[in-house]
N, C-alpha and C positions, 0 to 999 in steps of 0.2 A: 800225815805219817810219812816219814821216812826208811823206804829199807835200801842195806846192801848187800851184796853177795863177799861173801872174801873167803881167803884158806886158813881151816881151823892151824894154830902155833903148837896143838900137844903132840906130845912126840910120838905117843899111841897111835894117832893115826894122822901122822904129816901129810900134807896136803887135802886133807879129808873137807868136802865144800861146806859153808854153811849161809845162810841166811839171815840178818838180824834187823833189827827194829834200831837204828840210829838216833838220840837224841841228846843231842850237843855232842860230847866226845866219848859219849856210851853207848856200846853194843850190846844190843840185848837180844842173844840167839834164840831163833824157833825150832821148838822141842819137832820133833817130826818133819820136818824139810830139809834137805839139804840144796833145795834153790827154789830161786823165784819160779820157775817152771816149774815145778812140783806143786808150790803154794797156789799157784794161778787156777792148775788144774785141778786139784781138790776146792777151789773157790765154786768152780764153775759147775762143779758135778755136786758139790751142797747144796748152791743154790745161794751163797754167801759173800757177801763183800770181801775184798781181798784185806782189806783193813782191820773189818773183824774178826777175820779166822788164824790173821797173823796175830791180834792182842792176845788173843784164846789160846796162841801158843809161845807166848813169850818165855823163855826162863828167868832164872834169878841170877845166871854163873855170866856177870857180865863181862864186858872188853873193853878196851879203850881202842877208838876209830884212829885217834894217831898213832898207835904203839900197830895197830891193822896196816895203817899206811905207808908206813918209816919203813915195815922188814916186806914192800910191795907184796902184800896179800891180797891185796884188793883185785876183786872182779868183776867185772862189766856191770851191771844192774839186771839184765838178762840177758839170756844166751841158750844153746840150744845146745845137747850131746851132740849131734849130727846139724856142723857150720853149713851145709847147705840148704838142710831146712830153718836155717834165717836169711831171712829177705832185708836188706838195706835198700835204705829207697828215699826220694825227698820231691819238695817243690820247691820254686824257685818265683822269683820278682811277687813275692806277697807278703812283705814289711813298709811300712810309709816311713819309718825311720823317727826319727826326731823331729820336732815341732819344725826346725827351721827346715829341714829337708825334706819334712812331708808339704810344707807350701810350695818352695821349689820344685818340687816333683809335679804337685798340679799343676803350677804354671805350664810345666814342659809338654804336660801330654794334655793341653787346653785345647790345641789347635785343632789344625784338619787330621782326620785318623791319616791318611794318605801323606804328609809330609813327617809322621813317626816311624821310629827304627821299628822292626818285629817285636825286640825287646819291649817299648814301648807301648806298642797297641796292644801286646799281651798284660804289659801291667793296667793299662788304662782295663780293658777289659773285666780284669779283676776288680778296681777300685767299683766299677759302673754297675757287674754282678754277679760279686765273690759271696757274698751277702746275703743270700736267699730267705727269702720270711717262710712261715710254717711249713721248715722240715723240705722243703723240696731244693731238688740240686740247683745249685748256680752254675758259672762258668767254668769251664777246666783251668786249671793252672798249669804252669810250666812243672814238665815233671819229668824227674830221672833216677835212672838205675846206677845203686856205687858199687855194688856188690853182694854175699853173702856172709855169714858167721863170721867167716874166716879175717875178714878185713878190722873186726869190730877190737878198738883197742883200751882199755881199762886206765882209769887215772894212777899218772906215775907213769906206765908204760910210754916209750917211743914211738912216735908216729915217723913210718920210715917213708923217706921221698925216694921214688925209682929213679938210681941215675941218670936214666934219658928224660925226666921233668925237664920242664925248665923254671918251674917253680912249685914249693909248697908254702901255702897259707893259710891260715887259719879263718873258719866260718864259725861264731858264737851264733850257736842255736838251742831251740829246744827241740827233742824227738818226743815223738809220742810212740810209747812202748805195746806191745797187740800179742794176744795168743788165738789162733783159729781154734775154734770148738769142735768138737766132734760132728757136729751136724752143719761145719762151716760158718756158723755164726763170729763175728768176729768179735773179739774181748778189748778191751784196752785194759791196763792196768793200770797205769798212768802216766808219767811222764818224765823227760829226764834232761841235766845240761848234756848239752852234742859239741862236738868238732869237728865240722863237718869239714873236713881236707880237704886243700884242691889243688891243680895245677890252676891259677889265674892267668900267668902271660898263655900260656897255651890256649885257653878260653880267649883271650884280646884277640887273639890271631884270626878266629874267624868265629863268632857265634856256634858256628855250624859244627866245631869242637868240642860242644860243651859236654859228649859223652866222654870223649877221651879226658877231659879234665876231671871228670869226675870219677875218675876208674882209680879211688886211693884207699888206705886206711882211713880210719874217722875215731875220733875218741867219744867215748859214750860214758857218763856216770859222776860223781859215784854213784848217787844216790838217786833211789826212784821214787819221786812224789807220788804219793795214791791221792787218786780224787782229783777233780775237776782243776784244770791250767786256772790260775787265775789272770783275770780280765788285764792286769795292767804288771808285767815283771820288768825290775829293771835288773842289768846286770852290767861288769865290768869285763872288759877281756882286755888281758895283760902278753906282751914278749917282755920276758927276760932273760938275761944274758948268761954267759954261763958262770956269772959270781952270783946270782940271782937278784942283778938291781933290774929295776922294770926300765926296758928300752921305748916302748912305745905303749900307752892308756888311751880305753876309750871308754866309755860308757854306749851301752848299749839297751834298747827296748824290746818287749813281746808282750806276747798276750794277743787278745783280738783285739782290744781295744787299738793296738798299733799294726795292725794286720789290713791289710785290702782285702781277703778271705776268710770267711769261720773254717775253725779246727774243724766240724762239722762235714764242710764241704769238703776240704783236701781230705778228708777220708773217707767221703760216698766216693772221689774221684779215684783215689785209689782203690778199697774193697771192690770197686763193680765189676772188677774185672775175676772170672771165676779162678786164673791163675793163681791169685792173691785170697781165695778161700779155701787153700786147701787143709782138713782138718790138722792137728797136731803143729802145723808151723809157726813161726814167731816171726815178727816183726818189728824192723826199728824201721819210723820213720821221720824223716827231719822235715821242720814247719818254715825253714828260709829265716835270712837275716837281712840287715840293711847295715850292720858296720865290717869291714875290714880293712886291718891293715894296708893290703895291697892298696886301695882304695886312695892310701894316703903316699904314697912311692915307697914303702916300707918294704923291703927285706927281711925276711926270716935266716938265720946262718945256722946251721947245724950245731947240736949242741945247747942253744939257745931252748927256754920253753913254752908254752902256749898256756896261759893261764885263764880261763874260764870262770868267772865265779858270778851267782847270782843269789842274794838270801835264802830266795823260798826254799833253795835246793840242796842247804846245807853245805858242806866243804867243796872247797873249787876241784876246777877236771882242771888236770895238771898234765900236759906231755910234751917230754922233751924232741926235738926235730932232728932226725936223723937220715943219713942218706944209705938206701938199702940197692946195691948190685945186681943189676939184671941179668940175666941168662937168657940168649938166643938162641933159639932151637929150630935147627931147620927143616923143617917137616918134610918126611918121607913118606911115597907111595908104598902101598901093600901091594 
């Protein structure tokens, strides 16, 4: 099942949110929610799958998802009233890539742990025990903080680069989407395509950057997969220009099957911490990639868009790159 969030078109109640049930270019809205937060939490306090209790509430007054998209109604797949209780969050060096670059990849981290980069004794690490058999934790993965709510940007929407970047690029991933319980237990709902934005030359510069590159907008959506990632997705992430021909194609892999860690473990690694349990909160978090752009000396130019698309997830995350003005504030004593 596929749902999205987007803004009801009747003029009664403009902007009014709703929640539907997406299949092919049909919306089909839920009678009693006005969002995925709503439906998560009566899922949780039923006692009922979130797939089942969104069928139970389907209507019959459908939509069309392009006619949603064209006049940007679309919104994030979840999201929270209060952006600070969403957590944005990811790991990092836990994709093997493609066949040919997951052999390369072993070769590289074959040798002595002691002649690999950090980067790489952290990935070997992972390949050797991301993997844990019956339910117990593996290795930690590399892992960082982008932000909260606030950052989180819906397909169609702009992902704005801060003029002191010195670059934005694009990360094709999947996030796995989470509501904390009342009793702190943690929910996932399911899953979703990501953008996970970054500065990358400022990353090159010194590893030791990798918080400050990761301090951007991220594109989330549209569409939230319920139920289990499957084992093997493949997808494409496109730039195009601002006539919309595609400047630069890749093909891209996930799932575990292509992963050096289970979804499993990046989120014991994440949840353990009781920060990340606190009731009512929401969470996006991103599972890492092994394709981009930058990778290939590619350039993104403002204007230009970031295209995303993978089958299982229905319509691609679309966002154009634009560059957004910083304000310098020079902080005063009281």
């Amino acid at each position: 099942m596929l749902l999205i969030q987007y803004l009801s078109d009747n003029l009664s109640d403009t902007g009014e949110r709703r929640v539907g049930i997406l299949d092919g270019d049909t919306v089909a809205p839920l009678a009693g929610y006005a969002s995925t937060l709503e439906l998560a939490r009566a899922a949780v306090a039923q006692g009922k799958g979130i797939a089942a209790l969104a069928a139970s509430a389907a209507g019959t007054n459908q939509a069309s998802y392009e006619a949603i998209a064209r006049a940007g109604r679309l919104l994030a797949p979840l999201d929270h009233p209060d952006p600070a209780h969403c957590h944005v969050t990811g790991t990092g060096l836990t994709h093997l890539g493609s066949a040919d670059a997951r052999d390369a990849m072993h070769r590289k981290i074959a040798g002595e742990v002691e002649t690999l980069s950090d980067s790489m004794k952290m990935f070997r690490l992972g390949v050797e025990g991301g993997k844990p058999a019956n339910g117990k934790p593996g290795v930690q993965p590399e892992w960082f903080y982008k932000g909260d709510g606030g950052i989180v940007r819906a397909s169609g929407q702009a992902l704005e680069m801060p003029d002191f970047a010195l670059d934005g690029g694009e990360e094709p991933e999947i996030a796995g989407l989470y509501l904390i319980g009342e009793d702190g237990q943690p929910w996932r709902l399911g899953f979703a395509l990501g953008n996970e934005f970054s500065d990358h030359v400022t990353e090159r510069q010194n590893y030791l950057y990798l918080a400050h590159s990761k301090l951007r907008q991220c594109g989330v959506g549209p569409a939230l997969l319920v139920g289990e990632l499957p084992e093997h997705v493949e997808g494409v992430s496109r730039i195009r220009d601002k006539d919309g021909a595609v400047r630069w194609e890749k093909p891209f892999v996930s799932g575990e099957r292509n992963m050096s860690h289970s979804i499993a473990n990046l989120e014991y690694h994440h949840f353990k911490y009781g920060l990340f349990q606190r009731p009512g909160d929401v969470h996006i978090h991103f599972f890492g990639t092994a394709t981009l752009s930058f990778a290939d000396a590619f350039r993104v130019e403002p204007g230009e868009t970031f295209e995303i698309e993978a089958p299982v997830f229905g319509p691609a995350l679309r966002n154009p790159l634009a560059i957004a003005p910083s304000a310098f504030a020079t902080v005063k004593a009281l």
